[in-house]
Every structure is written in structure tokens, then in C-alpha cells.
N, C-alpha and C positions, 0 to 999 in steps of 0.2 A: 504494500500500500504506500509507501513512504518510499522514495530515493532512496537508494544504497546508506540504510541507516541512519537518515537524516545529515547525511554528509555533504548540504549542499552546500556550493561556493556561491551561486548566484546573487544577481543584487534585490537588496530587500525591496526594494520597490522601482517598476518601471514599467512605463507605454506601449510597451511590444506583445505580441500575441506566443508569448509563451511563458514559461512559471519564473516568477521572483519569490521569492519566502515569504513576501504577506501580499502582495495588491499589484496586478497585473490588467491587460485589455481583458482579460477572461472574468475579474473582478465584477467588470460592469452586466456580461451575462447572468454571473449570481445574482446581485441586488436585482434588473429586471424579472428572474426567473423567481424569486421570493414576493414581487410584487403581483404578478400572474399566479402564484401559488394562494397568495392572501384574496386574490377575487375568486379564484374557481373555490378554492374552501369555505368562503361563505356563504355560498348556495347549497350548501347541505344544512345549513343554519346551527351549526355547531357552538358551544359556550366560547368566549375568548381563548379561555388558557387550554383547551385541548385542542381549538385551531389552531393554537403557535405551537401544541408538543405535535400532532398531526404534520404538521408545516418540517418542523424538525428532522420529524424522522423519514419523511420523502427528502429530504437535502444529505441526511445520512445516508440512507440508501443509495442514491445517485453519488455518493462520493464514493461507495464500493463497486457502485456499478464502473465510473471510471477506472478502478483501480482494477478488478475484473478483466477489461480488453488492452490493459497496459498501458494505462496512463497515469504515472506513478509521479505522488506528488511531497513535495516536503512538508513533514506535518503542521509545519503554521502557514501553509497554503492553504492546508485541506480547512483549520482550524477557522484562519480566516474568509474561505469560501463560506464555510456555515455562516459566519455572523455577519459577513456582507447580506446573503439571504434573510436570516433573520431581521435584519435595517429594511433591507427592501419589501418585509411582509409589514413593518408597523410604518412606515413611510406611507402603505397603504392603506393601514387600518386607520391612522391618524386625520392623515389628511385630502384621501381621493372619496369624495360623495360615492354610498353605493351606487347610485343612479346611473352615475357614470361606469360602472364596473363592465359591461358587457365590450361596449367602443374601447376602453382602452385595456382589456383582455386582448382582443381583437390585434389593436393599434403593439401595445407591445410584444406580443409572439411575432408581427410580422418582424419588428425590431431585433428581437432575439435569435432570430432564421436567419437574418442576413450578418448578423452578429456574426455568428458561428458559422454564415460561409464565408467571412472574410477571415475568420481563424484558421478555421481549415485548410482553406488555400493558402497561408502562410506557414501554416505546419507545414501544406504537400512540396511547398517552394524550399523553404530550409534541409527537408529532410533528401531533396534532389538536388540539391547543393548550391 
């Protein structure tokens, strides 16, 4: 789950679409993908605090799921990936009107698809030298 025992060199923080040790361009897919977690979880009409452990434990999961197909991360990546999620689920609960929940579900998954294919493509570029 974790780089070569947490031995990472890289830099703690930076712009680029691949891992720094806390806050990367993949940062900003968490915070959106916890604010698309905090609209679709409302609609089951769930109490607060068991929509943010519900919220939690889909951001957990999805960090094994990464680590699953080989996308191995240093643990205050992965650490800091949850609590970016979690900002992005009360960013939502705080301050986006439900009313609004459906258009900007809608509005940030298309953000998040193009997010991640601009990642992706910068992984397939790096990794082909």
C-alpha cells in the first residue's frame, strides 16, 4: 500500500500530476470526489455523522482499491487524500444549498473525468519517457 516502506524522497508539496507526500494535482480530484460523495449521500437521507463515517469508509476503500492495481502511495499521501475528501464533503455540507445538489453533482463529475484524463495522460507520457 505504501512506497517501499515509506521511503519516499519526493517533494512535500507540488503542481504536477503525480505523488508528493501531502498535496498534489490528484489532491484537487479528492476534495471534488468528497464533495460528489457528500451530494449523492444525502439522498438516502442518512443522520450527519454516519454520512461522514459512510463518506469515510468509501474514501478508504478507494485508497485500497488504488493500492490493489499498483498505485502505491506514501502514507501521508494516502492520509492526506482522506482529509482532502473529508474538506470536500463539509465544504459541501456547509455551504452548497441542497437544491443545488443535483446540477452540481452533475457539473463536478464532468470536472473530475476530465481531471483524471488529464492525469492519466500525464502518467501515460512520463511512464513512455
Amino acid at each position: 500500500m505504501f512506497n517501499e516502506f515509506d521511503r519516499h524522497t519526493g517533494p512535500l508539496i507540488h503542481a504536477k500530476w503525480q505523488e508528493a507526500r501531502y498535496l498534489d494535482l490528484w489532491s484537487i480530484v479528492h476534495l471534488l470526489s468528497g464533495m460528489v460523495l457528500a451530494m449523492i449521500i444525502s439522498f438516502f437521507g442518512f443522520s450527519f455523522w454516519f454520512s461522514v463515517v459512510v463518506a469515510f469508509l468509501l474514501m478508504v476503500v478507494w485508497e485500497f482499491f488504488e493500492s490493489a492495481i499498483g498505485i502505491g502511495e506514501h502514507a501521508t499521501n494516502l492520509f492526506t487524500d482522506l482529509v482532502v475528501g473529508l474538506i470536500g464533503y463539509f465544504i459541501t455540507v456547509v455551504w452548497i444549498p441542497d437544491n443545488a445538489y443535483i446540477w452540481a453533482t452533475l457539473i463536478l463529475l464532468l470536472i473530475i473525468g476530465a481531471l483524471d484524463w488529464v492525469g492519466f495522460s500525464s502518467y501515460k507520457k512520463r511512464v513512455r519517457g
